[in-house]
Chimera marker file (.cmm) of the C-alpha trace (Angstrom):
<marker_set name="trace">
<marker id="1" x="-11.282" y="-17.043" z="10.083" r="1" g="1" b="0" radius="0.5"/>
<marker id="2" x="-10.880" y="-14.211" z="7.959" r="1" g="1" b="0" radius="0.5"/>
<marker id="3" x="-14.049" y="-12.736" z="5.577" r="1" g="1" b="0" radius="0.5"/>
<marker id="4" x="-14.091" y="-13.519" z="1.889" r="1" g="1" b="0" radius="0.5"/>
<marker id="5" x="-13.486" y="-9.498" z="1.867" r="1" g="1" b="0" radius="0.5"/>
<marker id="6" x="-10.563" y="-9.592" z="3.763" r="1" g="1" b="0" radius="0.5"/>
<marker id="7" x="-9.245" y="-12.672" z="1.790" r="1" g="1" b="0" radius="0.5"/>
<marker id="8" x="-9.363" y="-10.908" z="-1.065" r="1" g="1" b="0" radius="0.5"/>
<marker id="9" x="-7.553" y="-7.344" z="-0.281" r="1" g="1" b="0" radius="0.5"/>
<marker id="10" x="-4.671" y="-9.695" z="1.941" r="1" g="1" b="0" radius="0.5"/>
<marker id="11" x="-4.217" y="-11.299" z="-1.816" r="1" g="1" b="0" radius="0.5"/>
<marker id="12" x="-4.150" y="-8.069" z="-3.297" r="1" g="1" b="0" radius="0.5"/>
<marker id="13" x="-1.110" y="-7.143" z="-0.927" r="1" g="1" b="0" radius="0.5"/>
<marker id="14" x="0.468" y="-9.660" z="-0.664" r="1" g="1" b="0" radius="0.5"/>
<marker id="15" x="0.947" y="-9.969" z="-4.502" r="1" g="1" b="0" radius="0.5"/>
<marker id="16" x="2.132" y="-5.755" z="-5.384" r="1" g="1" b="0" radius="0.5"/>
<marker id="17" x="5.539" y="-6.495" z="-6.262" r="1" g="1" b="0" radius="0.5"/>
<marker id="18" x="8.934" y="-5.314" z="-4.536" r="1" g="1" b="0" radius="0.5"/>
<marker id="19" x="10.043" y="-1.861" z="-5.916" r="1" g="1" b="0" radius="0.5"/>
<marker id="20" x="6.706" y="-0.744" z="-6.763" r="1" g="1" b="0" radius="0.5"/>
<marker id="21" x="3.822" y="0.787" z="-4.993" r="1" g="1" b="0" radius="0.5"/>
<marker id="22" x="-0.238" y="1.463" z="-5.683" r="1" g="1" b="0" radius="0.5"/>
<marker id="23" x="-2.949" y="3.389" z="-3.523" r="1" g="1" b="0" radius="0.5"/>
<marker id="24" x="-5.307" y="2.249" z="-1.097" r="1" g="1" b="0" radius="0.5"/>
<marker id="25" x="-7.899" y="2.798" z="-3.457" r="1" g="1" b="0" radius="0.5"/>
<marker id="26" x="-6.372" y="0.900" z="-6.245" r="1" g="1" b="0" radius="0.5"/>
<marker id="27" x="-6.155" y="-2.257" z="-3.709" r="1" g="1" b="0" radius="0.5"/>
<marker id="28" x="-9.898" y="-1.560" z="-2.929" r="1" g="1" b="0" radius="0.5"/>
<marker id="29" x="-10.712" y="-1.516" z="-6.404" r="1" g="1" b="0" radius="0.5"/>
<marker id="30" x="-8.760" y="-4.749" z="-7.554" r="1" g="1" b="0" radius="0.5"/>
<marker id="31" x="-9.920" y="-6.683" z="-4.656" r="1" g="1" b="0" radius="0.5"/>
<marker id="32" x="-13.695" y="-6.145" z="-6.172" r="1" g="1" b="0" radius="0.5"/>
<marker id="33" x="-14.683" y="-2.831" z="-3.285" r="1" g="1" b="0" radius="0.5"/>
<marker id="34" x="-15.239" y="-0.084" z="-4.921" r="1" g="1" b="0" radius="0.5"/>
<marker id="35" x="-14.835" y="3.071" z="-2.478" r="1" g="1" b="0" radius="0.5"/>
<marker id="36" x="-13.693" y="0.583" z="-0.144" r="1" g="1" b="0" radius="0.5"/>
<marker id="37" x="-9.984" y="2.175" z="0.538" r="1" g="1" b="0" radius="0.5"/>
<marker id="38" x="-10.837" y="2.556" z="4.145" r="1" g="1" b="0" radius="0.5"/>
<marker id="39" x="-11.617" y="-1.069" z="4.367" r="1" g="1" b="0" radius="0.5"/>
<marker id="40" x="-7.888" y="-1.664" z="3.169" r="1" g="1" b="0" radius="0.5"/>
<marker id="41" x="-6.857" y="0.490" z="5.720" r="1" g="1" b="0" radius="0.5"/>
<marker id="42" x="-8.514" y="-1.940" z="8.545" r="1" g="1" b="0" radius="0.5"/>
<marker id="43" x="-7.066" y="-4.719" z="7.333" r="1" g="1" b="0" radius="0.5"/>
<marker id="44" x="-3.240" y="-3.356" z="7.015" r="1" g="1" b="0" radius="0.5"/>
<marker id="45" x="-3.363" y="-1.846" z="10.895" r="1" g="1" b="0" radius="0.5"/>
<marker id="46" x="-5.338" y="-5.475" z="12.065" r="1" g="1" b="0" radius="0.5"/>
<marker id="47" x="-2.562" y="-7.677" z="10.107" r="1" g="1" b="0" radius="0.5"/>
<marker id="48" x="0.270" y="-6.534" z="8.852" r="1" g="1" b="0" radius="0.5"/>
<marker id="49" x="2.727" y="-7.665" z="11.295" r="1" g="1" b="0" radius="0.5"/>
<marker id="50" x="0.744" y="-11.079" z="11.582" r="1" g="1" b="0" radius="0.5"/>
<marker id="51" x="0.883" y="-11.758" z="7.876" r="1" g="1" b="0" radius="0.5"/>
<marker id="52" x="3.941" y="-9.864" z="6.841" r="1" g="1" b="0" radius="0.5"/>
<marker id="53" x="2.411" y="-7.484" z="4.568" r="1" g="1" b="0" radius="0.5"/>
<marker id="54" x="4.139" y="-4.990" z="2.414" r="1" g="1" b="0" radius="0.5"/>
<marker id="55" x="1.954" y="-1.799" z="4.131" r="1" g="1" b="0" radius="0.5"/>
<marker id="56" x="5.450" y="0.732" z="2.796" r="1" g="1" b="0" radius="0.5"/>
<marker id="57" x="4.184" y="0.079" z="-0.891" r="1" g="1" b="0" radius="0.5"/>
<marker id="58" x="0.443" y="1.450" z="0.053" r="1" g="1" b="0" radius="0.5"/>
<marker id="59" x="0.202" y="5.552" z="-0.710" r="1" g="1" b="0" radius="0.5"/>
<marker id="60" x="-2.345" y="8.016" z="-1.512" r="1" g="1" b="0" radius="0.5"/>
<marker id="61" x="-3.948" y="8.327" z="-4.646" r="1" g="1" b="0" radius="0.5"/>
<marker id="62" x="-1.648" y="10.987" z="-5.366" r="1" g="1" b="0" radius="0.5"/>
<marker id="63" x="1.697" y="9.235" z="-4.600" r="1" g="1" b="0" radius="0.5"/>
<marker id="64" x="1.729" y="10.821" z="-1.425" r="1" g="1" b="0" radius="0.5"/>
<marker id="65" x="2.543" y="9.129" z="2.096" r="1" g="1" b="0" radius="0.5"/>
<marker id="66" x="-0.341" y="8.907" z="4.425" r="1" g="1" b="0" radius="0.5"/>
<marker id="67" x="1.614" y="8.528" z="7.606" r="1" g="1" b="0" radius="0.5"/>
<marker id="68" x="2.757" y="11.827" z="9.262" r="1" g="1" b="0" radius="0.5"/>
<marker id="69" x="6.391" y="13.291" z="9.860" r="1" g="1" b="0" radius="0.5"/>
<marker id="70" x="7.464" y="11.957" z="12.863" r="1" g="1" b="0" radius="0.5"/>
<marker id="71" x="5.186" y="9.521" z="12.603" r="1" g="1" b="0" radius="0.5"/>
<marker id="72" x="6.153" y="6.434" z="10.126" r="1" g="1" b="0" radius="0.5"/>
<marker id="73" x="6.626" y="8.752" z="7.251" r="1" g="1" b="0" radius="0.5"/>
<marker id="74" x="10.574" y="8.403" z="7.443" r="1" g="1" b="0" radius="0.5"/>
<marker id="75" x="10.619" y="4.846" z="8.208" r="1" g="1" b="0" radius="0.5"/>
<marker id="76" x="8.009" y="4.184" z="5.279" r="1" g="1" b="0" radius="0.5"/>
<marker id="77" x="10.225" y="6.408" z="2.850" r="1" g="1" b="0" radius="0.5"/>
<marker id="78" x="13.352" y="4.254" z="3.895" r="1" g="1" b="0" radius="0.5"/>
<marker id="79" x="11.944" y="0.593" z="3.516" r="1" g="1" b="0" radius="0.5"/>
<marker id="80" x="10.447" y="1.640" z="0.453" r="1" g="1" b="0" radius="0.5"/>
<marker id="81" x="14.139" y="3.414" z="-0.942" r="1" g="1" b="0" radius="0.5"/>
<marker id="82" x="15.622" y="0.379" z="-0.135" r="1" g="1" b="0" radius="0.5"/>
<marker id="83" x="13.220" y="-1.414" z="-2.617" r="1" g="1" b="0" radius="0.5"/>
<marker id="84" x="14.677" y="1.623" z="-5.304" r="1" g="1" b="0" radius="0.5"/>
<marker id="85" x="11.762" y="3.424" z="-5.225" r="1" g="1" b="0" radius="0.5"/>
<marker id="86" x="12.300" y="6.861" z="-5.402" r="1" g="1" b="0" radius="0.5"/>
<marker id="87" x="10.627" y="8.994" z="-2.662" r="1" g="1" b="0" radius="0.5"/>
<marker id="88" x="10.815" y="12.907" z="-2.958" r="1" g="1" b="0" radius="0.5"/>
<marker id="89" x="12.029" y="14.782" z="0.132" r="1" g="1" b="0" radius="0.5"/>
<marker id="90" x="8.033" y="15.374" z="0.992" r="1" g="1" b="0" radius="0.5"/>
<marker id="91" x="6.892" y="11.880" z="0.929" r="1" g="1" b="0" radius="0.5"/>
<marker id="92" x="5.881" y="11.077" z="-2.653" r="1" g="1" b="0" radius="0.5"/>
<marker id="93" x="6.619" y="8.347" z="-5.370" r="1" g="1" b="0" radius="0.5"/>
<marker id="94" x="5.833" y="9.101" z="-9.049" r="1" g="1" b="0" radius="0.5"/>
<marker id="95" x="2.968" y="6.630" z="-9.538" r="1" g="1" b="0" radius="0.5"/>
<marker id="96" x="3.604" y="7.082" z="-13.384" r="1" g="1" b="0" radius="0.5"/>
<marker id="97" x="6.971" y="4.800" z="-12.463" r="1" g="1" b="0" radius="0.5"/>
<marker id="98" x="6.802" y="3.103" z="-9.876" r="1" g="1" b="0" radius="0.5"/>
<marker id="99" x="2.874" y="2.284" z="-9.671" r="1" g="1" b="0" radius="0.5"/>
<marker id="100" x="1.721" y="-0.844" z="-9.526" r="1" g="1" b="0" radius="0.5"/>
<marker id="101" x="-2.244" y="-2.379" z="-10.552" r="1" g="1" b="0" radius="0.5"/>
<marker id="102" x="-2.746" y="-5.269" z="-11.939" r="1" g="1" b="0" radius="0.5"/>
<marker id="103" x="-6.045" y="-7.290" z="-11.677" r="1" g="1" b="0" radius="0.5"/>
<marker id="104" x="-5.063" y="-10.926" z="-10.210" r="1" g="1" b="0" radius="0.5"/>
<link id1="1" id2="2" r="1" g="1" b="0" radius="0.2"/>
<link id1="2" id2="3" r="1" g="1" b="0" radius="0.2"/>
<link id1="3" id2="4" r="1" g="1" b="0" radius="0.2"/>
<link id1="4" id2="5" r="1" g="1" b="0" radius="0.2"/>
<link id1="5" id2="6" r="1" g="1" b="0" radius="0.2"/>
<link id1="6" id2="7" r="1" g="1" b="0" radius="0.2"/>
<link id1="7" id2="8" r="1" g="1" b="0" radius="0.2"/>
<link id1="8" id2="9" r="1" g="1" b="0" radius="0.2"/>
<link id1="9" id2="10" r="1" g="1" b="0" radius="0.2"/>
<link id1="10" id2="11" r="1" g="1" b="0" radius="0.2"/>
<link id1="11" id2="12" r="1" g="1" b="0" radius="0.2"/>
<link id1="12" id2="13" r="1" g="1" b="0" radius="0.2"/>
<link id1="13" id2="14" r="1" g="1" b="0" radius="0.2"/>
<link id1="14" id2="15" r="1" g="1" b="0" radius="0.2"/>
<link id1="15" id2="16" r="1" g="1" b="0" radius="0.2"/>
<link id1="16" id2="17" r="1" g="1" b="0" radius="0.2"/>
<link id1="17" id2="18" r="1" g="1" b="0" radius="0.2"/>
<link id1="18" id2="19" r="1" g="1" b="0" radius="0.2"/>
<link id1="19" id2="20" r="1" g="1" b="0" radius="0.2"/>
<link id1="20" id2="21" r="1" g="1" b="0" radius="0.2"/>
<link id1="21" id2="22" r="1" g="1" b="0" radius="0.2"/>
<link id1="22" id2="23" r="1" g="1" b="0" radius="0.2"/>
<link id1="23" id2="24" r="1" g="1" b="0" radius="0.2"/>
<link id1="24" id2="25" r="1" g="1" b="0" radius="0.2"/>
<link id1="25" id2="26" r="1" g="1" b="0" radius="0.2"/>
<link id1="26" id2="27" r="1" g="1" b="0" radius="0.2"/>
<link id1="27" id2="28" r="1" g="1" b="0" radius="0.2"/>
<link id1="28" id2="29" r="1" g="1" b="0" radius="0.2"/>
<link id1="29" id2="30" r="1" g="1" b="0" radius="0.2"/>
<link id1="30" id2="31" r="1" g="1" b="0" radius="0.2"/>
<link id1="31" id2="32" r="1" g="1" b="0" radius="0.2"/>
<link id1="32" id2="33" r="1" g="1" b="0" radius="0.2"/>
<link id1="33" id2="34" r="1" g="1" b="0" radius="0.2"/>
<link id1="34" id2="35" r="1" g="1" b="0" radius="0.2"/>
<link id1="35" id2="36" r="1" g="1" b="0" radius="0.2"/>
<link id1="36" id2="37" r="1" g="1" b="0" radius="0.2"/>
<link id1="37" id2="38" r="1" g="1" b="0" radius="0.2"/>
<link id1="38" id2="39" r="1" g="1" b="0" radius="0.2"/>
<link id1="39" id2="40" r="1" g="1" b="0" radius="0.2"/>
<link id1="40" id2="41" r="1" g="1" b="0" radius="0.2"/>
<link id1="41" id2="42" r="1" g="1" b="0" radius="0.2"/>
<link id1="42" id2="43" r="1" g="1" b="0" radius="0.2"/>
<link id1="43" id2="44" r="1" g="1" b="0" radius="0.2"/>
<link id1="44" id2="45" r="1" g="1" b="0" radius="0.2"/>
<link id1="45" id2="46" r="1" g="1" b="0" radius="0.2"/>
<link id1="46" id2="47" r="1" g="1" b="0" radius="0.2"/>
<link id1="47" id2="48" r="1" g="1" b="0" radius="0.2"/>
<link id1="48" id2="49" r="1" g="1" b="0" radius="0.2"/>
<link id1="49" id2="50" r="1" g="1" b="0" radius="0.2"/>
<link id1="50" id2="51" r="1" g="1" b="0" radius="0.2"/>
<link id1="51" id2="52" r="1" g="1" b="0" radius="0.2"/>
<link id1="52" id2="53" r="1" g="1" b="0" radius="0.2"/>
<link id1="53" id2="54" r="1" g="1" b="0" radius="0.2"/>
<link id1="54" id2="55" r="1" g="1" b="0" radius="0.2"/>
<link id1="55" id2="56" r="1" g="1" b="0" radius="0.2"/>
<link id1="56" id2="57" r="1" g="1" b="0" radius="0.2"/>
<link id1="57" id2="58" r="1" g="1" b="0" radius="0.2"/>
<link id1="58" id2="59" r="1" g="1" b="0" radius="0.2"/>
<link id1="59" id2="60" r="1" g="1" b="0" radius="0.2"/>
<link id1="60" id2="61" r="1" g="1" b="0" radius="0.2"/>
<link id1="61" id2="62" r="1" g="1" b="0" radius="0.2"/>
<link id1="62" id2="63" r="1" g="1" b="0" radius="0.2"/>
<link id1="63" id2="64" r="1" g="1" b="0" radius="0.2"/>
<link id1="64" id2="65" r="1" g="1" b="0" radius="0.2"/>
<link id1="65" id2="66" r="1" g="1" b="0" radius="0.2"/>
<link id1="66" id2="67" r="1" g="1" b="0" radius="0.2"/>
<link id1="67" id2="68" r="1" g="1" b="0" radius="0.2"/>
<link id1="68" id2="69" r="1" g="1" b="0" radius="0.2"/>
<link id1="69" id2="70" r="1" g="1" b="0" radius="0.2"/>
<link id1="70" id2="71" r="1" g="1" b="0" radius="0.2"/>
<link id1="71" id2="72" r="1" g="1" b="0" radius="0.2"/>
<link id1="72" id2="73" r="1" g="1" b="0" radius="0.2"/>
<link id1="73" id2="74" r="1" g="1" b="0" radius="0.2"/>
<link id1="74" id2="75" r="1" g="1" b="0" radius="0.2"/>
<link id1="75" id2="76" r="1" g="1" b="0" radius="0.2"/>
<link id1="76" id2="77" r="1" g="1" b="0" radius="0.2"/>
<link id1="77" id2="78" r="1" g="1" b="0" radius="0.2"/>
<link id1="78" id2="79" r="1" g="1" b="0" radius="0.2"/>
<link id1="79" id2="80" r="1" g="1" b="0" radius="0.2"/>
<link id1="80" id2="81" r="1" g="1" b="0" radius="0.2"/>
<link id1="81" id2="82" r="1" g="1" b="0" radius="0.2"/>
<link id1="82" id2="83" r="1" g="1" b="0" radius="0.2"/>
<link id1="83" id2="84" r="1" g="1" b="0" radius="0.2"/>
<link id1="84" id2="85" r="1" g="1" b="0" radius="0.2"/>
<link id1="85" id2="86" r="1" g="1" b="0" radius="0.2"/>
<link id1="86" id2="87" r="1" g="1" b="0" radius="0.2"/>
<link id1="87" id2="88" r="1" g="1" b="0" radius="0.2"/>
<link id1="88" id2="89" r="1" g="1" b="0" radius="0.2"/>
<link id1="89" id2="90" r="1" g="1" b="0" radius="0.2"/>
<link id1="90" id2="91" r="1" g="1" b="0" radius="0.2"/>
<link id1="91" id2="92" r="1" g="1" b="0" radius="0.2"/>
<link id1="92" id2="93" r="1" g="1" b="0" radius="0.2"/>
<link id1="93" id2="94" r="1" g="1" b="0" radius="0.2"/>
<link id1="94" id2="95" r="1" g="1" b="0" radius="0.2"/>
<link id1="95" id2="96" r="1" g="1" b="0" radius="0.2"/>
<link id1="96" id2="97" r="1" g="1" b="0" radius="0.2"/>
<link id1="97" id2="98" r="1" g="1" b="0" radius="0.2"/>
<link id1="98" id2="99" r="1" g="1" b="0" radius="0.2"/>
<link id1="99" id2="100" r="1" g="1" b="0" radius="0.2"/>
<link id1="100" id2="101" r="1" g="1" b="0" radius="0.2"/>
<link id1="101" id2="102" r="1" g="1" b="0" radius="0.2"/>
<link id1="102" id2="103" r="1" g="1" b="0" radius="0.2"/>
<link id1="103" id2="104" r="1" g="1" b="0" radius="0.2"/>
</marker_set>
């Protein structure tokens, strides 16, 4: 059984919408953990395949993408084109449109 923690950022996930993205931060934060982005982190790489979670809309707190070239940054940049995001040749969204936080 998952922790309350947990519980709560897998909400927080599981509800950023299609086409839009936030930080890991911003998760952190809206799930009640302040500073806790690294906590987000654990949770996406321990159950994101098992809970189909939208890990392509999680960036930086700068719009960047996290994950290296050759190393999920293309395939991240794709899934999240496909939602109409726009994704600079680089790796990074404008958070200003496409950013997503809302407190559920």
């Amino acid at each position: 059984m998952p922790s309350e923690t947990t519980v709560r950022i897998l909400e927080v996930l599981l509800a950023i919408p299609r086409g839009k993205v936030t930080s890991y931060g911003a998760v952190a934060a809206i799930a009640g953990l302040p500073n806790g982005a690294r906590q987000v982190v654990r949770v996406l790489h321990s159950s994101s395949e098992k809970n189909a979670l939208p890990w392509h809309r999680l960036l930086r707190k700068d719009g960047s993408i996290a994950l290296p070239p050759g190393g999920g940054l293309e395939l991240q940049k794709a899934l999240l084109e496909e939602e109409g995001v726009e994704v600079t040749p680089g790796g990074k969204v404008d958070l200003m449109r496409f950013g997503w936080s809302v407190v559920i």
